[in-house]
C-alpha positions as CSV (number, residue, x, y, z in Angstrom):
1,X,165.1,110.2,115.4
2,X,164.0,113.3,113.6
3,X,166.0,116.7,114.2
4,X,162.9,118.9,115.4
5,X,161.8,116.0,117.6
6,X,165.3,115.9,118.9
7,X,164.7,119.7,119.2
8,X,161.7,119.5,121.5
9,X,162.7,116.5,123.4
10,X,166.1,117.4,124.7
11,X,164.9,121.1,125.9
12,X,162.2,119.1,128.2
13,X,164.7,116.2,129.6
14,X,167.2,119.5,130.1
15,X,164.6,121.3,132.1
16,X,163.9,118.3,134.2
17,X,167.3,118.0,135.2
18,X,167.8,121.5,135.8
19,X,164.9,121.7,138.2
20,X,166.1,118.5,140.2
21,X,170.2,120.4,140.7
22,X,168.0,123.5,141.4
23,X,166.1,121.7,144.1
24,X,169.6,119.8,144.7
25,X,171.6,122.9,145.1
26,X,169.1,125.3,147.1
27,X,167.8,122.8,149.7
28,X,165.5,124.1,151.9
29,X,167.1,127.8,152.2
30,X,164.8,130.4,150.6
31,X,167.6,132.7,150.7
32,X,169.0,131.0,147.5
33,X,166.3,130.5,145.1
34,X,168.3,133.2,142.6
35,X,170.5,130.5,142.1
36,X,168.2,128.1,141.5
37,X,167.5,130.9,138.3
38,X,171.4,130.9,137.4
39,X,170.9,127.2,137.0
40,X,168.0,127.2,134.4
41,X,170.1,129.8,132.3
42,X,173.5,127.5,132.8
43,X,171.3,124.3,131.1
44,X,170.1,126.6,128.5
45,X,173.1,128.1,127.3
46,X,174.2,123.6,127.8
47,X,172.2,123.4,124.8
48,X,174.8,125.4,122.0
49,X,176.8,122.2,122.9
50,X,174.7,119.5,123.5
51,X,172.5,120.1,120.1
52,X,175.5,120.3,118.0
53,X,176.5,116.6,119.3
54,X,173.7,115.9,117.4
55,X,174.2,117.9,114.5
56,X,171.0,120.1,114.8
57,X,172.0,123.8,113.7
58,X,170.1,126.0,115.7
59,X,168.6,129.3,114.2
60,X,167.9,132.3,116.5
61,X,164.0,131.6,116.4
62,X,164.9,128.0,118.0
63,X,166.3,129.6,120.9
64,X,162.8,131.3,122.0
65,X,161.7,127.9,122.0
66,X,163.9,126.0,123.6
67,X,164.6,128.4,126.3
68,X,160.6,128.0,126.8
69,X,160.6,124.5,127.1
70,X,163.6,124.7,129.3
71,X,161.6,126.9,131.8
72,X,158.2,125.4,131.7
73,X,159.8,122.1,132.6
74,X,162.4,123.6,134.9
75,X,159.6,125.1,137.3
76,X,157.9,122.4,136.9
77,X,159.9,120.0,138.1
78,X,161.6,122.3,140.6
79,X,157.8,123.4,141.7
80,X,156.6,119.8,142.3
81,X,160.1,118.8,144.0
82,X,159.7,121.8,146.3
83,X,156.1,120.9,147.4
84,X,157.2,117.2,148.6
């Protein structure tokens, strides 16, 4: 698979999965939806090590979008799990 698809496909799988331990972790409670943010930047900062599994150097423009895709599909997800 191509490197910059790899780039743009991990980021969104990553942001999934943050918003369903987000969802996981706060529950119900209101009270801790900050954590739910410290989540989202925990799986960003996952991606230094999960890119370079792959061998994909990653250049500080990448990381503008890949922390985008990470949030876009992090309240996404978290957004449609909460309204269940």
């Amino acid at each position: 698979m191509d490197r910059e698809i790899l780039k743009t496909v991990i980021p969104l799988l990553m942001g999934i999965v943050a918003g369903a331990v987000s969802y996981t972790v706060t529950g119900d409670f209101r009270a801790r939806d900050p954590f739910g943010i410290i989540v989202l930047a925990f799986f960003i900062y996952l991606h230094k090590f999960i890119l370079s599994r792959f061998e994909i150097s990653i250049e500080n423009k990448d990381w503008i979008g890949i922390g985008f895709l990470t949030l876009s599909a992090w309240y996404i997800s978290w957004t449609l799990l909460l309204n269940q």
